[in-house]
C-alpha positions in Angstrom: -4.8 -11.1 -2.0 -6.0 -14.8 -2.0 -2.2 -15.9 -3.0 -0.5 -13.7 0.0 -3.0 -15.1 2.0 -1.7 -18.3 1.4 2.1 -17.9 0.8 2.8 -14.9 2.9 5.0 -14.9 6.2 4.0 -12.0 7.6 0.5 -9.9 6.9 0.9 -6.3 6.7 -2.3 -4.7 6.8 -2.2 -0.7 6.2 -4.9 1.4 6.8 -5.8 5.1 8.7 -7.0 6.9 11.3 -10.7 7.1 9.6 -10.8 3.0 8.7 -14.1 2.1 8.8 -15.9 5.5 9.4 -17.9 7.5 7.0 -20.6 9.5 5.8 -23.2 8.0 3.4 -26.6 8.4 2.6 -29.4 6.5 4.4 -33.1 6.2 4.4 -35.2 7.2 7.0 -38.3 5.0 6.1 -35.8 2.0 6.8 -34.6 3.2 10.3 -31.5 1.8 10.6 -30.2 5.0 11.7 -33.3 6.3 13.5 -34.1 10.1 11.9 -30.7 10.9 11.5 -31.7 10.8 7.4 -29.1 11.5 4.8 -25.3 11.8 5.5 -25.3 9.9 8.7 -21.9 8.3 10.4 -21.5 5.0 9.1 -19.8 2.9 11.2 -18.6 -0.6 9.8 -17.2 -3.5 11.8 -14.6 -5.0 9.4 -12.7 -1.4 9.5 -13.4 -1.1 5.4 -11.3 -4.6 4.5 -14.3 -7.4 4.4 -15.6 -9.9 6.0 -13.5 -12.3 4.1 -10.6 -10.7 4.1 -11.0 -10.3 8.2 -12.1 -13.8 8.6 -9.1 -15.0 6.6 -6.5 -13.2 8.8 -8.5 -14.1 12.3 -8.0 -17.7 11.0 -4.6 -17.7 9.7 -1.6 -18.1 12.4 1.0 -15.9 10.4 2.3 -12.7 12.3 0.2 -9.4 11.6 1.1 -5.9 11.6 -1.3 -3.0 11.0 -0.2 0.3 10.5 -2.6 3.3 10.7 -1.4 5.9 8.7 -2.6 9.4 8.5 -2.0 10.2 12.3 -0.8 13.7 10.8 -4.6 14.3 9.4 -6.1 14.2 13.3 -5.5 17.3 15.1 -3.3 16.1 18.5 -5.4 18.1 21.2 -7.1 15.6 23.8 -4.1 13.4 23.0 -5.0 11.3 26.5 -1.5 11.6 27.6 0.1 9.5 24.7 2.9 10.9 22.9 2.7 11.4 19.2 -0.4 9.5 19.0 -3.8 11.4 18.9 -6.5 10.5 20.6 -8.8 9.6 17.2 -5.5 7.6 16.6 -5.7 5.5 19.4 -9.3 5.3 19.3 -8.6 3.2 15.7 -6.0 1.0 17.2 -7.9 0.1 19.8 -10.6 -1.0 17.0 -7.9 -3.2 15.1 -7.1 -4.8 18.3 -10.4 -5.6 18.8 -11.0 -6.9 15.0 -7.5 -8.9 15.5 -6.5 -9.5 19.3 -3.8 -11.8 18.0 -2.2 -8.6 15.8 1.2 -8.6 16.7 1.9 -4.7 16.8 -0.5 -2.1 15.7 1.8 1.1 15.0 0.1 4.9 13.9 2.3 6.5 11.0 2.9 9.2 8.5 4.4 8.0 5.5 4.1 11.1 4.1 7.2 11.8 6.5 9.1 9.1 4.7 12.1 7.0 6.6 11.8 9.7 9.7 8.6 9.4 11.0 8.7 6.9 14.1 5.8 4.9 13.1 7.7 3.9 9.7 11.0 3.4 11.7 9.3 0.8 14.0 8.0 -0.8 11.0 11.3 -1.2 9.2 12.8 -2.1 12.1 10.7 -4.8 12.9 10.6 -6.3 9.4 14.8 -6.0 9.2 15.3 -7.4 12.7 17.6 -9.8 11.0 20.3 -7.0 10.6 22.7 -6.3 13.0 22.9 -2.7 12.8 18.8 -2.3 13.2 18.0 -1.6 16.7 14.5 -2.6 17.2 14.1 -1.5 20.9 15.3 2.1 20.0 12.7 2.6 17.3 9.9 1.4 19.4 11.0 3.5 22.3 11.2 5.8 19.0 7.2 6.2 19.3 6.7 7.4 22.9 4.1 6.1 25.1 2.7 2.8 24.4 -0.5 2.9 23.1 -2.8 0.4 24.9 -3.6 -2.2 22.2 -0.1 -1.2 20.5 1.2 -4.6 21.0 -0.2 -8.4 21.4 -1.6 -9.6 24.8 1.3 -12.7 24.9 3.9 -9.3 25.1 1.9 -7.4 27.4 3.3 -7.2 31.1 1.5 -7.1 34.0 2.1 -3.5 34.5 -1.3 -1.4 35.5 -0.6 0.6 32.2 -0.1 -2.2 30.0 3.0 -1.1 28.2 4.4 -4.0 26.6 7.4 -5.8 27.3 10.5 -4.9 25.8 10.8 -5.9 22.0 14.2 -6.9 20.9 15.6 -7.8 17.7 15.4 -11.8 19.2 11.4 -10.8 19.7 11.0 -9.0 16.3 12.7 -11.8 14.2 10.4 -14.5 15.2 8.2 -12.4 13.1 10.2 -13.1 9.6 12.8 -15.4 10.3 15.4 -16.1 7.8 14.7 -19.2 5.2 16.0 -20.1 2.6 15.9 -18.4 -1.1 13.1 -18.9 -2.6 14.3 -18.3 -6.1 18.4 -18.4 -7.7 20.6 -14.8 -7.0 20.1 -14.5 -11.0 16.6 -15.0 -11.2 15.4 -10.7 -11.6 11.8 -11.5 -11.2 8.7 -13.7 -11.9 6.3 -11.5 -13.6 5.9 -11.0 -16.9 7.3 -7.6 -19.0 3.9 -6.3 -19.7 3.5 -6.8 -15.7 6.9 -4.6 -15.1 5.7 -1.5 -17.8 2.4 -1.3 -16.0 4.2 -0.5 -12.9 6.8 1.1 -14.1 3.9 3.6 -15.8 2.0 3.4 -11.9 5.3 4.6 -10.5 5.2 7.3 -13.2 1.8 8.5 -11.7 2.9 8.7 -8.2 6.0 10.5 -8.8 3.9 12.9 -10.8 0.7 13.5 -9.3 1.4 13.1 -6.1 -1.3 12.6 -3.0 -4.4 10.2 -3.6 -5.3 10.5 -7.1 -2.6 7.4 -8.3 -4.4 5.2 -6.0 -7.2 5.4 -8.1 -5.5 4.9 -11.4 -4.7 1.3 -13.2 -2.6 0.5 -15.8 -3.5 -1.9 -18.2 -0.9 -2.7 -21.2 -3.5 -3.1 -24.2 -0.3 -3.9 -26.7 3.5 -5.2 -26.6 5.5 -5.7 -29.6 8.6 -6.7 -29.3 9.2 -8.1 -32.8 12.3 -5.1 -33.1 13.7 -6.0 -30.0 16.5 -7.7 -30.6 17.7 -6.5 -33.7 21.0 -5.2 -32.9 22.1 -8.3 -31.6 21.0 -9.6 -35.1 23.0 -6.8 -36.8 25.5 -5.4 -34.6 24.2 -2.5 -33.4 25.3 -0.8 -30.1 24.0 2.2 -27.8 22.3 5.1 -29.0 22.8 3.8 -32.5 20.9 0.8 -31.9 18.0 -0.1 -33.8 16.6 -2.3 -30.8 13.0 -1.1 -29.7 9.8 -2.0 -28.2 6.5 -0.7 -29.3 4.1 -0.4 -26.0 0.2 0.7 -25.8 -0.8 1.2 -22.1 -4.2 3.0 -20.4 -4.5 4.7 -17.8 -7.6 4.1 -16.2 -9.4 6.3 -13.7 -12.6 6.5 -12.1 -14.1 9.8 -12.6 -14.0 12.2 -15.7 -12.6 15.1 -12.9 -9.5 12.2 -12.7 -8.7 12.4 -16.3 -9.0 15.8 -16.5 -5.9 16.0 -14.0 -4.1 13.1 -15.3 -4.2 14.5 -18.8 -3.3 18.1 -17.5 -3.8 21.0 -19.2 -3.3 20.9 -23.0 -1.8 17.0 -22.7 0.8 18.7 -20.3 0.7 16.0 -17.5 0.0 13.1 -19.6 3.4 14.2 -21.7 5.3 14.5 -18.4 3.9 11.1 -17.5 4.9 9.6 -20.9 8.5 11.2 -20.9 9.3 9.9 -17.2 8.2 6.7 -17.6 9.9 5.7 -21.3 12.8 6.8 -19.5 12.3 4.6 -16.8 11.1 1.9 -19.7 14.3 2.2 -21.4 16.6 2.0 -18.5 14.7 -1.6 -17.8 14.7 -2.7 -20.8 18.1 -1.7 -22.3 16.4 -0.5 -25.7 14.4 2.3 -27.6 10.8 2.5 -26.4 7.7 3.9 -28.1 5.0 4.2 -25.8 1.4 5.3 -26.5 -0.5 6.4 -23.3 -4.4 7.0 -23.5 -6.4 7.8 -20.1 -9.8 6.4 -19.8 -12.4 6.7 -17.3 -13.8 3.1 -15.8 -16.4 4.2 -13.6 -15.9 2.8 -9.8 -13.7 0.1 -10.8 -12.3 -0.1 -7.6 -15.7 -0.9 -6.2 -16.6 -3.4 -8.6 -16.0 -7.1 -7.6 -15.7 -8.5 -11.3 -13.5 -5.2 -12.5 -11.8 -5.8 -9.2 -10.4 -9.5 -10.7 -10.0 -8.7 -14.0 -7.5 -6.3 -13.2 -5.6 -9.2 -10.7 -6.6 -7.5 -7.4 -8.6 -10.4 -6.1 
C-alpha cells in the first residue's frame, strides 16, 4: 500500500454499499452507545480503510476513483429518483465524497456483472481514455442520473441539480496520461517466481470457490526447487518427454476452521480440483513439469492482524 502510495498515478479505491457500517458488540457500562447494549450499528468515519490510509490519499494530489461495488445487494425501492443507483448507494457516495471532496469520480458497480455492468464500463472507460475507440461520455451517460457527489466539485456545473459537466476522453486522460515505459517490451515482470505460483494458486481459488471465501485465503510458497529445471536443455529433451520440472510446496491459509473445511471439500475433493487447475496453469507459465504439494491451514484473523498483515507484504 505504502509503495502505491508513493509510485502510483491514479488511486483506485474499491469498496461497497455497507463501507464503514456494522454491527458489533458494545458495552453498556461504557455508554458510548447509550443502552442500545450488544449488537449496536457501528458507524466509523474512515469508511473501514484507516486513518492512515485516509490521511495519506487526502494529502496526496494524484487522481482518485472510488468504486462502490455491491449496488446489486441494496434493494432499489426509495431509489430518490436516480437511475440504477439505490438510495443506500447513494447514501455511501455521498460519505466518500465527504471523506475525499477532491475524489475525482465516485461510480456504484456490480462486478459480479462483469464488462456489462455500467459502473465497470465507466471505470474502464475512464482508465483507457487514451484509446480511440473508448467513448468515455457514452459510458458515463451509461449510468443514468448523476448521482450528487458522483463527480469532483472543479467538474460540477452550476446547474441546480449538480450534474456534472460533460466528461470527455480529453477530461478522462488527464487522469492517466501517457508516459513513457517504465520497463523494456521484453521485460515479463518484476516479481519473483515464487511471487507468480502464489497468484497463480490465488487465481486458482477464485475460479473455484467463487464469492468471498478467496478473499480470505493467502498463499504462501513454503518451498521451490528448481534444481530439475533445466535439465532438458542440459540433455536434449523436448515436450512431454522432457525431464524438466519444478518441485513447489505452497499453503493455503484461511482464517477459520469452517474455511478449510470448504477449501478442502469433501474427501480432498476441492483441494484436488484446486491443485489440478492451478499446476496446469503452473505449467503453462513455466514451460515445464510441476509437482505441487498444497496443504490448507487455518491462521486465525490474519487479515486483522497488523504484524501478520506485513509479513504476508500487505502493508
Amino acid at each position: 500500500v505504502k509503495g502505491a502510495i508513493r509510485d502510483g498515478d491514479v488511486f483506485l479505491v474499491v469498496t461497497d454499499v455497507n463501507s464503514g457500517s456494522g454491527f458489533g458488540d458494545t458495552d453498556e457500562n461504557e455508554g458510548e452507545f447509550g443502552k442500545s447494549g450488544n449488537n449496536a450499528l457501528i458507524e466509523d468515519e474512515f469508511l473501514g480503510i484507516g486513518e492512515e490510509l485516509v490521511r495519506k490519499l487526502q494529502q496526496s494530489n494524484k487522481p482518485i476513483i472510488v468504486c462502490v461495488n455491491k449496488v446489486d445487494l441494496v434493494t432499489n425501492e426509495d431509489s430518490d429518483g436516480v437511475r440504477n443507483t439505490p438510495l443506500k448507494a447513494v447514501q455511501t457516495i455521498q460519505k466518500w465524497r465527504k471523506l475525499l471532496p477532491n475524489a475525482f469520480a465516485i461510480f456504484p458497480t456490480c462486478a459480479a456483472n462483469g464488462s456489462d455492468d455500467p459502473g465497470v464500463e465507466a471505470l474502464r472507460s475512464l482508465l483507457l481514455a487514451n484509446d480511440p475507440s473508448v467513448d468515455v461520455g457514452g459510458a458515463i451517460r451509461n449510468l443514468g442520473r448523476p448521482v450528487p457527489g458522483m463527480f469532483s466539485a472543479s467538474l460540477a456545473s452550476s446547474s441546480a441539480s449538480g450534474a456534472p459537466a460533460m466528461v470527455t476522453n480529453d477530461i478522462a486522460r488527464e487522469v492517466l496520461p501517457i508516459g513513457p515505459p517504465l520497463y523494456h517490451p521484453d521485460f515479463f515482470t518484476d516479481r519473483t517466481d515464487r511471487f507468480c505460483t502464489s497468484e497463480l494458486i490465488r487465481e486458482t481459488l477464485f475460479t473455484s470457490l467463487g464469492k468471498e471465501l478467496p478473499y480470505c485465503c493467502e498463499v504462501r510458497v513454503e518451498s521451490f526447487d528448481e534444481s530439475k529445471r533445466y535439465l532438458d536443455e542440459a540433455e536434449g529433451y523436448a515436450g512431454k518427454n522432457g525431464k524438466s520440472l519444478i518441485r513447489i510446496g505452497a499453503t493455503i491459509l484461511v482464517e477459520r476452521d469452517s474455511q478449510k473445511g470448504i477449501v478442502v471439500g469433501k474427501g480432498g475433493k476441492k483441494i484436488k480440483e484446486v491443485g489440478i487447475n492451478a499446476r496446469r496453469k503452473l505449467e503453462e507459465f513455466f514451460g515445464v513439469k510441476i509437482f505441487l504439494d498444497l496443504n490448507v491451514k487455518v491462521d486465525k484473523d490474519w487479515r486483522n492482524n497488523v504484524e501478520k498483515l506485513k509479513k504476508y507484504g500487505y502493508m
